[in-house]
C-alpha positions in Angstrom: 99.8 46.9 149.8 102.1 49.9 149.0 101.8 50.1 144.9 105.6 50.6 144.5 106.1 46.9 146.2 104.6 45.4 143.2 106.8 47.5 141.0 109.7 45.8 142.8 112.1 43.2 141.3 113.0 40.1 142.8 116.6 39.3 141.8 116.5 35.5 141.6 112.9 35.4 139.5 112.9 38.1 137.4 110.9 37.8 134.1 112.5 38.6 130.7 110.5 41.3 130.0 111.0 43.2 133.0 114.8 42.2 133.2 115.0 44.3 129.9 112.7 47.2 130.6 115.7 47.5 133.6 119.0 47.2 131.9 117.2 49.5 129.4 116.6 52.1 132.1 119.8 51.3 133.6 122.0 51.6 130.1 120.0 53.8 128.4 119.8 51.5 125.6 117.7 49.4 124.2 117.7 46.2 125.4 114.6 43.5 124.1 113.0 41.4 125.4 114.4 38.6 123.2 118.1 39.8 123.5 117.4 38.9 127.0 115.6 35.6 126.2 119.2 34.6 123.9 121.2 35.0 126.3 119.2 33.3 129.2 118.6 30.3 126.9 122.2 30.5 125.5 123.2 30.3 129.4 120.6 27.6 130.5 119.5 30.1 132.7 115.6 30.2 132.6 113.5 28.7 135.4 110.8 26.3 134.3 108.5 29.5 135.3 110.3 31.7 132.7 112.3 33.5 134.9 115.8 34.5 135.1 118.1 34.7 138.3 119.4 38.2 137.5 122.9 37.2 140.0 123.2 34.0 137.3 122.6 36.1 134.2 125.0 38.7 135.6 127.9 36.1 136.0 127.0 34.0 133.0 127.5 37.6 130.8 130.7 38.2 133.1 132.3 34.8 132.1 131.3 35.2 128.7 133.1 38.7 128.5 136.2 36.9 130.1 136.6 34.4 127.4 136.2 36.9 124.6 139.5 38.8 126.3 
């Protein structure tokens, strides 16, 4: 197996850990692990394996912005 493939994220299980080692690359911010964790659990939006459907999380934040308009 290629070693990048297990570097890969899956969109619909991602863990929070790895979800904010990515918007942290992606931002360049800091983004924790337990920033992540709030919002997913704030959201109802962690699997019973402690993952996060990263299209879910995106459109719970997305909704969340719109009511703050």
């Amino acid at each position: 197996m290629d070693e990048n493939q297990d570097k890969r994220l899956s969109i619909v299980a991602v863990s929070p850990s790895d979800l904010a080692r990515a918007l942290s690359a992606a931002s360049g911010r800091t983004i924790t692990e337990d920033q992540v964790r709030t919002i997913a659990e704030d959201g109802q939006l962690l699997a019973a394996d402690d993952t996060i459907n990263l299209l879910k999380y995106t459109a719970y934040l997305a909704q969340q912005e719109g009511q703050n308009e």
